[in-house]
DOGUGU-608005 format. One line per 4 residues: number of its first residue (from 0); their letters; for each residue x, y, z of C-alpha. Coordinates in Angstrom, 3 decimals, decimal comma. Example, Ala and Ser with C-alpha at 12.3 -4.5 7.8 and 13.67 -1.06 7.14 Angstrom:
! DOGUGU-608005
0> AS> 12,300 -4,500 7,800; 13,670 -1,060 7,140
***
This chain:
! DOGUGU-608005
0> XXXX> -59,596 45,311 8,086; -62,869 43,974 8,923; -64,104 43,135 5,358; -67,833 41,570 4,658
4> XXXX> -68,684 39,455 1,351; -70,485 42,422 0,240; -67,707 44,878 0,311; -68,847 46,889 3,487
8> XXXX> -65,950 47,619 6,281; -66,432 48,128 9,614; -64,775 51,309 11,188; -67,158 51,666 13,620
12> XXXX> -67,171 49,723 17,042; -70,140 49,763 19,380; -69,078 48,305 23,211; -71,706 47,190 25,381
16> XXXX> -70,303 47,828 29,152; -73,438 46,622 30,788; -76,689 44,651 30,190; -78,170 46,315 33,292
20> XXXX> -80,131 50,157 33,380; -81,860 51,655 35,772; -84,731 52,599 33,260; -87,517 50,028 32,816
24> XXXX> -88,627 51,616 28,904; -91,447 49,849 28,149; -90,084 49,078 24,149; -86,738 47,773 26,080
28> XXXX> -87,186 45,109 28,617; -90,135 44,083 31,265; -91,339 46,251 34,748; -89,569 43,710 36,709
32> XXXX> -86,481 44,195 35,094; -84,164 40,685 33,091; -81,913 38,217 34,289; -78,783 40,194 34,475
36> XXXX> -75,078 38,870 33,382; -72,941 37,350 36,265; -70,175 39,419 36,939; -67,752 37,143 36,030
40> XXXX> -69,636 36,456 32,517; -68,789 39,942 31,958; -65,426 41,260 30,386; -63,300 42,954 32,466
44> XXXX> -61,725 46,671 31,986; -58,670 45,630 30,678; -60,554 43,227 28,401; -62,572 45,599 27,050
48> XXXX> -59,522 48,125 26,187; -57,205 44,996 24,898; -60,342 44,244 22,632; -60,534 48,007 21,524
52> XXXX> -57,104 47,969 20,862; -56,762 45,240 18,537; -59,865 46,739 16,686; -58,067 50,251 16,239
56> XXXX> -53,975 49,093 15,620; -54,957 46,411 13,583; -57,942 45,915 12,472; -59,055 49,697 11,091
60> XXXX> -61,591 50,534 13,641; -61,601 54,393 13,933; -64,626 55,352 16,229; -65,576 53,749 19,436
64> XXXX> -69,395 54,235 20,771; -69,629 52,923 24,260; -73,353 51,170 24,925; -75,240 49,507 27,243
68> XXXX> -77,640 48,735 28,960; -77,131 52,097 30,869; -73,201 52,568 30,238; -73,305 54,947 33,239
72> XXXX> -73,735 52,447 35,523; -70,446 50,356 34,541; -67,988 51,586 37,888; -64,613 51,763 35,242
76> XXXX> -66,185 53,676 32,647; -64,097 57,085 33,024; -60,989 54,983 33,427; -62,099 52,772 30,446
80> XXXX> -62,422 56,364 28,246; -58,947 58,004 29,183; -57,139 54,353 28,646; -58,505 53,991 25,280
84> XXXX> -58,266 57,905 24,732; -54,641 57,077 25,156; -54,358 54,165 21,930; -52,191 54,983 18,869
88> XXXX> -54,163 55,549 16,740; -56,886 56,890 19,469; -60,558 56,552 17,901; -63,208 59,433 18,179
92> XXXX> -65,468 58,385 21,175; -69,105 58,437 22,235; -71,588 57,090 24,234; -75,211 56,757 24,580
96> XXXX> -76,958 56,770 27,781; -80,375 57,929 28,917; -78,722 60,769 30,636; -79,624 60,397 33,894
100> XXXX> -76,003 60,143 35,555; -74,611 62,645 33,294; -74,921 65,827 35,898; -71,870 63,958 38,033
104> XXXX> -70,071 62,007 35,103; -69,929 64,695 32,244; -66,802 66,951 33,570; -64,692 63,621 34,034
108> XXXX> -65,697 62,237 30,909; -64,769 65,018 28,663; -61,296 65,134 30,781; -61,111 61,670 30,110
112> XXXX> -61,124 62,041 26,254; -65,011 61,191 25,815; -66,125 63,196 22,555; -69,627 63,523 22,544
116> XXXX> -72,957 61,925 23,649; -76,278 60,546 22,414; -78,612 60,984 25,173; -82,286 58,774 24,991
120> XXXX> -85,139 61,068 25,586; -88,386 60,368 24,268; -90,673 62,820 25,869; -90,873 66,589 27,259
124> XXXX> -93,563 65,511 29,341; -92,765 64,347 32,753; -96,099 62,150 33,095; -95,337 60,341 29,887
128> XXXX> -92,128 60,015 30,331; -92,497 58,062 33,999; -95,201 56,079 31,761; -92,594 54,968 28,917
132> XXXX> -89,769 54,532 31,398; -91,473 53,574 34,557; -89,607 55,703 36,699; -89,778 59,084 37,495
136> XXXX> -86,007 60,622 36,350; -87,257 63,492 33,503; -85,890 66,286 35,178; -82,191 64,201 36,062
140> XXXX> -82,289 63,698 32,102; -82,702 67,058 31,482; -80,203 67,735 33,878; -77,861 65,405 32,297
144> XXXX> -78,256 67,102 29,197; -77,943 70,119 30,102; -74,262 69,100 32,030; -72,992 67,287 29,125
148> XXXX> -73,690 70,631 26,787; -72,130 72,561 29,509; -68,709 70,162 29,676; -68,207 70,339 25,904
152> XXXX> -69,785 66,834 24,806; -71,151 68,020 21,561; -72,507 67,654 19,828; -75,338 66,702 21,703
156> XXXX> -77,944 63,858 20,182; -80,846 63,273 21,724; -82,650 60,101 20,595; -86,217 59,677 20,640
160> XXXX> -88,676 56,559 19,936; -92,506 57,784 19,134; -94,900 55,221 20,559; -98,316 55,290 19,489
164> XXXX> -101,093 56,727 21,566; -98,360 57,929 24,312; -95,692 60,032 22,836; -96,451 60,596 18,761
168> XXXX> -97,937 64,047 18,636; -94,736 65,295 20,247; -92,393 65,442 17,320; -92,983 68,836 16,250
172> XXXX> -92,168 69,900 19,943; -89,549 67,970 20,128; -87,509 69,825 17,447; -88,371 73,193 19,184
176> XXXX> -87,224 72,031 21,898; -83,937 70,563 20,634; -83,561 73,679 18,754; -83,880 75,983 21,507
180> XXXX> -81,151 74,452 23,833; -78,866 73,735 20,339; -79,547 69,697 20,680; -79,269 67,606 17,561
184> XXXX> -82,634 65,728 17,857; -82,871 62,075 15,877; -85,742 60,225 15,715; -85,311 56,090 15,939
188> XXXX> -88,070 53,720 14,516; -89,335 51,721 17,225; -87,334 48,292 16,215; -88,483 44,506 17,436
192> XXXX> -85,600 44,431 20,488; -87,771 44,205 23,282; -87,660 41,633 25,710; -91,122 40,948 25,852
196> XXXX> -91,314 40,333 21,983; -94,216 42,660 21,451; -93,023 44,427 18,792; -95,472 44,842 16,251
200> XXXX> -94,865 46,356 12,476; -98,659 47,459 12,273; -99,235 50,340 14,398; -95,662 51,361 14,635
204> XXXX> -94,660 55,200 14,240; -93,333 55,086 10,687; -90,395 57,736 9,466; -92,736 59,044 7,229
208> XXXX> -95,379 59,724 9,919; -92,609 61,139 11,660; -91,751 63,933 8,952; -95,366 64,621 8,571
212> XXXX> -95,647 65,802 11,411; -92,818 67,853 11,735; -93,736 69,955 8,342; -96,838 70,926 10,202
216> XXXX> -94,488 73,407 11,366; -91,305 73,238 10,071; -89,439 73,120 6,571; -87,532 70,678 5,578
220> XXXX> -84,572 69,778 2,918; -82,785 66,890 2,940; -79,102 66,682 3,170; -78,474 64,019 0,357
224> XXXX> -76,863 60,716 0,438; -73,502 62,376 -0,012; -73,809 64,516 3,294; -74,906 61,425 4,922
228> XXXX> -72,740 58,692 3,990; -72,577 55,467 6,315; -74,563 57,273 9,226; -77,858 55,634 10,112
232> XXXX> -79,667 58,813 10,245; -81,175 60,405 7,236; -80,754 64,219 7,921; -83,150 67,525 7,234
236> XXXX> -82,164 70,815 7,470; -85,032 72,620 9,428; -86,448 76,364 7,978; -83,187 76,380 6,045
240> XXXX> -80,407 75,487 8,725; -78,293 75,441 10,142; -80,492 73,149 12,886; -81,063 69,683 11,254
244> XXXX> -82,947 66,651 12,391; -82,195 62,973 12,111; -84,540 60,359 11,478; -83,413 56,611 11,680
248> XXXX> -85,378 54,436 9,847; -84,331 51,080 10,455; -87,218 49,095 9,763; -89,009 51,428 6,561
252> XXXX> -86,289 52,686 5,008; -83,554 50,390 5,943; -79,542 51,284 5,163; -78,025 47,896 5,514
256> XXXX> -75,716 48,608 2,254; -73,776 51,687 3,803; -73,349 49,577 7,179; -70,120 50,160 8,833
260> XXXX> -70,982 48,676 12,475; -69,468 45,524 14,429; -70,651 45,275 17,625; -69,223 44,362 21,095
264> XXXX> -71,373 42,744 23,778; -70,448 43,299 27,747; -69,942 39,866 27,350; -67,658 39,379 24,961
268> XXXX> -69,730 38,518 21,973; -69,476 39,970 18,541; -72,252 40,432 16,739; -72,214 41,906 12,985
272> XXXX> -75,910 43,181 13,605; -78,428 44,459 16,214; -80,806 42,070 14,869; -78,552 39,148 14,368
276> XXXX> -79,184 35,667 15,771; -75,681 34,708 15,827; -72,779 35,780 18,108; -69,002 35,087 18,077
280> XXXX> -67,069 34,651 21,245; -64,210 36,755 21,609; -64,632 36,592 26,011; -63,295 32,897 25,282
284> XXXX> -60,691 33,503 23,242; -59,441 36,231 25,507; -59,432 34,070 28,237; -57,628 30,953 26,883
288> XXXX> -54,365 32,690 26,297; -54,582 33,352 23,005; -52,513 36,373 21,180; -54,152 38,792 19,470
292> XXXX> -53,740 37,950 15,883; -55,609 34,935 16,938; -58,551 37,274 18,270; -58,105 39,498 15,056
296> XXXX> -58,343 36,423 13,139; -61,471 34,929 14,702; -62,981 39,137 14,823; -62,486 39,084 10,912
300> XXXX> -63,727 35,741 10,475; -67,252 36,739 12,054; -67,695 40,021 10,068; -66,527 38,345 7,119
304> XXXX> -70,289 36,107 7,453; -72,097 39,060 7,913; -75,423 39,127 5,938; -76,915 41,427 3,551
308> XXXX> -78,995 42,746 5,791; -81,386 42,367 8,759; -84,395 40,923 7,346; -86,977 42,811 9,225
312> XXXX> -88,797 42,594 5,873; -88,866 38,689 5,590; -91,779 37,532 6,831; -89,831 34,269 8,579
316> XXXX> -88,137 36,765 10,374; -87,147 36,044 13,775; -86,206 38,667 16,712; -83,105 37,978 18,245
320> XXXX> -83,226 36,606 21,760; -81,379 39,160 23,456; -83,098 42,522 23,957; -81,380 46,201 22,901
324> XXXX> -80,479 46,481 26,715; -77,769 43,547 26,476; -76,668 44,516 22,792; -76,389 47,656 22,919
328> X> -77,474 50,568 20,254
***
């Protein structure tokens, strides 16, 4: 069991495949792109799935969420799904991605054993979209939603980050949207993970401006803390159901308490926290030999420092070197 000082336990596992994407979002990482991992810095397929099994037989990890970067990208990734689709006990899994290989990956993935996606769109508007993501992919991300639908990933999430001045009068159309093509549409509070360290709390598109602006036109009841549980997203129904919408606060309304997240870097690092400044080599351990009650011992020994919470309301605190792209979200 992975067991905090504060009582919380980790059954969820999020596994960074890649710190590369072939999006440049502008609240993600720089137009000319990072310094991407060596290949040999990064863990290898049967790595990964020795590390996810050790997590799930022994260590009471019970959903897997495959990140990135763009996890798309990673060449193994089907073969990755249908070996840990195969573990005793086998975890529910999912994976976000910004959709745009989904048209020729969906069909596998689902044979694979994939569950269901969260797919990153933040815009129904192809002009903005090439403006927030520097590249001009909208339509192969609504294409990639559409495929994933069609192959039985659901259900289907579709994330969104509101930007001032580009993107935040679109949440009300947003929901239509979502609504109309039976998408479950979260909204994510723009957090500081961005590369360029730009990240500003003034300004920022707040969960509460967010739900403003969607009762200009819709109704909304909230679900309840019982209905939501350890999930990051604080849920409405919308004119009554049975549509809801998601709204992940993580810097206003912050759920650190109800965490149940340890996180898995492409390179081997665990880290208890997106915003964390400390990381815990498992890629090392791996690679010396050692068995894996020694790498369950040194996985519970991280989560068992894990802090109260991420601090994004300290004002000493300090963004974490490593942008979202090479944690993973």
């Amino acid at each position: 069991m992975l067991i905090d000082t504060y009582g919380r336990v980790a059954t969820d596992l999020r596994v960074s495949l890649t710190d590369r994407c072939n999006l440049r979002c502008t609240y993600c990482m720089p137009e000319e792109g990072l310094s991407w991992l060596a290949k040999p810095d990064l863990l290898t397929d049967d790595e990964i799935v020795r590390l996810i099994d050790i997590a799930v037989r022994t260590l009471g990890i019970e959903e897997v969420r495959f990140t990135g970067g763009e996890p798309l990208l990673r060449p193994g990734l089907v073969g990755i799904v249908e070996r840990v689709a195969a573990l005793a006990p086998r975890p529910r899994m999912s994976l976000t991605t910004n959709g745009i290989g989904l048209v020729r990956t969906a069909t596998a993935l689902k044979a694979a054993g994939l569950d269901r996606v969260n797919v990153s769109l933040d815009t129904l508007r192809p002009d903005v979209f090439k403006t927030l993501t520097r590249r001009d992919r909208h339509q192969d991300v609504l294409d990639g939603l559409a495929a994933a639908r069609e192959a039985g990933l659901t259900p289907v999430k579709v994330n969104s980050v509101l930007m001032p001045g580009l993107n935040d009068d679109e949440a009300p159309d947003l929901l239509a949207w979502a609504i109309e093509h039976d998408y479950e549409l979260r909204f994510i509070e723009q957090m500081p993970l961005d590369a360029q360290h730009g990240w500003k709390r003034e300004g920022m598109v707040t969960a509460g401006d967010i739900l403003a602006s969607l009762r200009t036109r819709f109704d909304l009841a909230p679900e309840g803390a019982d209905a939501r549980g350890s999930a990051p997203a604080e849920r409405w129904l919308v004119d009554g159901g049975p549509h809801r919408v998601g709204v992940i606060a993580s810097v206003t309304r912050p759920f650190c308490a109800a965490c149940d997240r340890t996180r898995l870097t492409a390179d081997g690092q665990i880290r208890t926290c997106l915003f964390a400044t400390e990381e815990t080599d498992l890629r090392a351990a791996l690679r010396s030999g050692a068995p894996d009650e020694e790498i369950a011992r040194v996985w519970k020994l991280a989560m068992w420092g894990k802090k109260a919470g991420a601090g994004l309301d300290d004002p000493s605190f300090v963004q974490p070197d490593r942008p979202m792209s090479a944690i993973g979200g």
